[in-house]
C-alpha positions as a Python dict, from the first residue, in 0.01 Angstrom:
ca = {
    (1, 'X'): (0, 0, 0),
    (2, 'X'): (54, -230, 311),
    (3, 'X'): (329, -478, 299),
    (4, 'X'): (266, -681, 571),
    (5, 'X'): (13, -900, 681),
    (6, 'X'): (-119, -715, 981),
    (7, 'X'): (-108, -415, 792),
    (8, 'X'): (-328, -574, 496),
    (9, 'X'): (-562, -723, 783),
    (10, 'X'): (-616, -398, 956),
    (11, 'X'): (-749, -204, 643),
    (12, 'X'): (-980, -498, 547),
    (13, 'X'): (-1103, -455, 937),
    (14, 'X'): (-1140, -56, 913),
    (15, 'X'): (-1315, -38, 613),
    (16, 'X'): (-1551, -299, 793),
    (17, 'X'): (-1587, -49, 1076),
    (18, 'X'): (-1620, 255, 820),
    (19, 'X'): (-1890, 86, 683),
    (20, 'X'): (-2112, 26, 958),
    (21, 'X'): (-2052, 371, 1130),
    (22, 'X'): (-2193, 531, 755),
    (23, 'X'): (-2480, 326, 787),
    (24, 'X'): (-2539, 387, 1160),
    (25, 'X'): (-2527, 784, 1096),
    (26, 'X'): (-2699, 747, 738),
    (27, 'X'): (-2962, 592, 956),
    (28, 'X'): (-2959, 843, 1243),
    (29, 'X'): (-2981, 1145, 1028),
    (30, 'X'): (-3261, 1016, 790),
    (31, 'X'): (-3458, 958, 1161),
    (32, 'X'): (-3374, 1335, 1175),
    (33, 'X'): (-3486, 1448, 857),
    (34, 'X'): (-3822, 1257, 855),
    (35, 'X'): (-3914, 1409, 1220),
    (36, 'X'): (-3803, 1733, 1133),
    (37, 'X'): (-4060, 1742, 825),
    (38, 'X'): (-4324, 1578, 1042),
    (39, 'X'): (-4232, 1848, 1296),
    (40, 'X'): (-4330, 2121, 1069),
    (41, 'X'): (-4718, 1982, 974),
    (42, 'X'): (-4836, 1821, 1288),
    (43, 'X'): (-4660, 1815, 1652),
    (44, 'X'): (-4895, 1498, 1785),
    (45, 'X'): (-4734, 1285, 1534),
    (46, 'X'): (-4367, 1433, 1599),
    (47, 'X'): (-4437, 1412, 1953),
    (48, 'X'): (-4484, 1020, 1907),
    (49, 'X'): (-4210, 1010, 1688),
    (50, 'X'): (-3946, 1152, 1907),
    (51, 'X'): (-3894, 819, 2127),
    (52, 'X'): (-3773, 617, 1799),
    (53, 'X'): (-3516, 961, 1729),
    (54, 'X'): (-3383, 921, 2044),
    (55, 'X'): (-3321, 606, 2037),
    (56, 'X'): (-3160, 585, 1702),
    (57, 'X'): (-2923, 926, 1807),
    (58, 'X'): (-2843, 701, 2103),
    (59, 'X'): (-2740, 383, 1951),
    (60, 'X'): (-2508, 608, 1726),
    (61, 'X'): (-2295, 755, 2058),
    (62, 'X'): (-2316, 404, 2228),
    (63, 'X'): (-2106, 249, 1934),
    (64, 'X'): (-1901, 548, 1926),
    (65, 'X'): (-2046, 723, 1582),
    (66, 'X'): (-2113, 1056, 1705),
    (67, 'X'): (-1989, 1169, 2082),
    (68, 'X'): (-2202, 1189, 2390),
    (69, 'X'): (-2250, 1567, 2380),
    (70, 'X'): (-2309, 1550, 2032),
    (71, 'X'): (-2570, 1321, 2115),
    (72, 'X'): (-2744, 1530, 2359),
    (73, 'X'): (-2730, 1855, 2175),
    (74, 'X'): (-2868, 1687, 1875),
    (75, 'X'): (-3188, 1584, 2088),
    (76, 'X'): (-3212, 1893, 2268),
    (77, 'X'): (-3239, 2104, 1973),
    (78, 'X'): (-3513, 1854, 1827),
    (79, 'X'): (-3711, 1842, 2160),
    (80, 'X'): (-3732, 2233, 2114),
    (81, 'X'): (-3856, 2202, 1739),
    (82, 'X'): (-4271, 2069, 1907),
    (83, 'X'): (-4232, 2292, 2172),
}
């Protein structure tokens, strides 16, 4: 347990963080999971889709979520599932 007063302030402000990187990736992979299902039926609809993915995989590696490569491979290998 923390004893001192930074120490008690710092967990209250991690657990802040913690919480709004699991929502920013909760976010990012149900974005993934929808146009991946979409991606299997019809590949106009995924195709229109794929700007709101992006942009949801980018926010995450902006505020430091999920790493710029990680980022980019995780696009890449969608952008190949309507080709």
């Amino acid at each position: 347990m923390p004893i001192t007063k930074s120490a008690k302030k710092a967990i209250r402000v991690s657990a802040r963080k913690k919480s709004y990187n699991d929502s920013r990736k909760r976010a990012m992979k149900d974005a993934m999971k929808k146009f991946e299902r979409v991606a299997k039926t019809d590949k106009k609809e995924a195709e229109k889709m794929l700007p709101v993915v992006y942009a949801t995989i980018d926010k995450a590696a902006k505020k430091g979520v999920i790493k710029k490569n990680n980022a980019s491979r995780k696009k890449s290998r969608l952008t190949k599932l309507i080709k």
